[in-house]
Structures are given as C-alpha cells and as structure tokens.
N, C-alpha and C positions, 0 to 999 in steps of 0.2 A: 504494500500500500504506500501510495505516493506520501503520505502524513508522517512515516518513517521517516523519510530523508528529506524534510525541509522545516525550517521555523516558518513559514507562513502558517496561515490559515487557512482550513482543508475545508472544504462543505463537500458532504458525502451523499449524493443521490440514488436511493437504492430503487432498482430497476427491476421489476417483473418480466422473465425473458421465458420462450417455451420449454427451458430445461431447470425452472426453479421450482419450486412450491408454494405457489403464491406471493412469491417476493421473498419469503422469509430469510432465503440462504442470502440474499443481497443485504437485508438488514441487518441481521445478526452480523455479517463480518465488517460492518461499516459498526454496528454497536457496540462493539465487543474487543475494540483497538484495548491496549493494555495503557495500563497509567504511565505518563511521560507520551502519548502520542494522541492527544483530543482531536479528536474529529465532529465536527459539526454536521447533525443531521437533520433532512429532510422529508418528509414523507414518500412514502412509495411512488415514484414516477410522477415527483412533483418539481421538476428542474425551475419551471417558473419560481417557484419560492426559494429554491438556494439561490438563483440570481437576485429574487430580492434582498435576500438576505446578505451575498456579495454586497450588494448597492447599498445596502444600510451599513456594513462594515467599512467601507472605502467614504460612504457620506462621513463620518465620527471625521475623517480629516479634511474632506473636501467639501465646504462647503456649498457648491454649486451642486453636487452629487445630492448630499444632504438633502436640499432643499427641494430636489426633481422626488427625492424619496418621501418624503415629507407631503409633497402635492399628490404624489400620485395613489399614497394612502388616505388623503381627503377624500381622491374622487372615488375610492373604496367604499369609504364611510357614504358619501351622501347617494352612493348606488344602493347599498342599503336600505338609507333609507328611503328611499322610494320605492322598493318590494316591500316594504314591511306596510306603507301606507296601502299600496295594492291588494295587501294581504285586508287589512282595514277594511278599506272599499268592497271589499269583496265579502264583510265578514264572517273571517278566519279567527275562531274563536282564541287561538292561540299565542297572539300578536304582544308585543310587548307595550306598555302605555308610557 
C-alpha cells in the first residue's frame, strides 16, 4: 500500500470489483493498515467524497480551494433543503420542522 512509503496523506477508496464480496476485501485492507500508517477512508465506491475530502485537506492551506469547498457544501445544504420542502409539499409525514 502506497501509505507505507510516503508522509503525505492517503484517502483510501475501497472498490467493489467482480472478484470481491461485496467490497468487503477492498475495505478491510484499506481499514486495517497497522499503527504508524493512517489511511483515510471513504465509503465503498465513493471517489467523489475522497476528492472532496482531498479538496477540504488542500482548502486548511489554500484559501481559494477552501472557499470553492466551503461554497460548494452551501449549495449541498440548500439542495436539501429544497427536497425536504418537496417532501412538505407533498406531505411526507417524516420531514424535519
């Protein structure tokens, strides 16, 4: 594993391929790095989120990154909430007030 031989920081994407069991052999050897070699992980075949996660480790220095990561979780937030108002509209007993 690349996270042996480097001081960066590793974000681990574990991938569900046709010769695993469900993902699990990808996660466990991405979870299971030994102490002295942290690996950051990501949900099963979720690349999108370790890039966000990239982008919010490199934003902590660069502010212009930061700020793209900062906006882009806003428009996160207000995408929500506009399903949860739909969900309202609709009423979907379950909806948060």
């Amino acid at each position: 594993m690349v996270a042996s031989i480097t001081s960066l920081p590793v974000i681990g994407v574990p991938v569900k391929s046709s010769n695993s069991i469900d993902g699990w052999d990808s996660v466990l050897s991405i979870l299971q790095m030994p102490n002295g070699v942290p690996v950051a992980t990501v949900a099963l075949n979720a690349a999108k989120n370790a890039g966000i996660l990239a982008a919010q480790i490199i934003g902590t220095a660069n502010e212009t990154v930061g700020n793209k990561v900062a906006a882009y979780k806003e428009d996160l937030e207000k995408e929500v909430l506009v399903k949860v108002s739909n969900l309202k509209a609709k009423g979907h007993p379950n909806t948060f007030d």
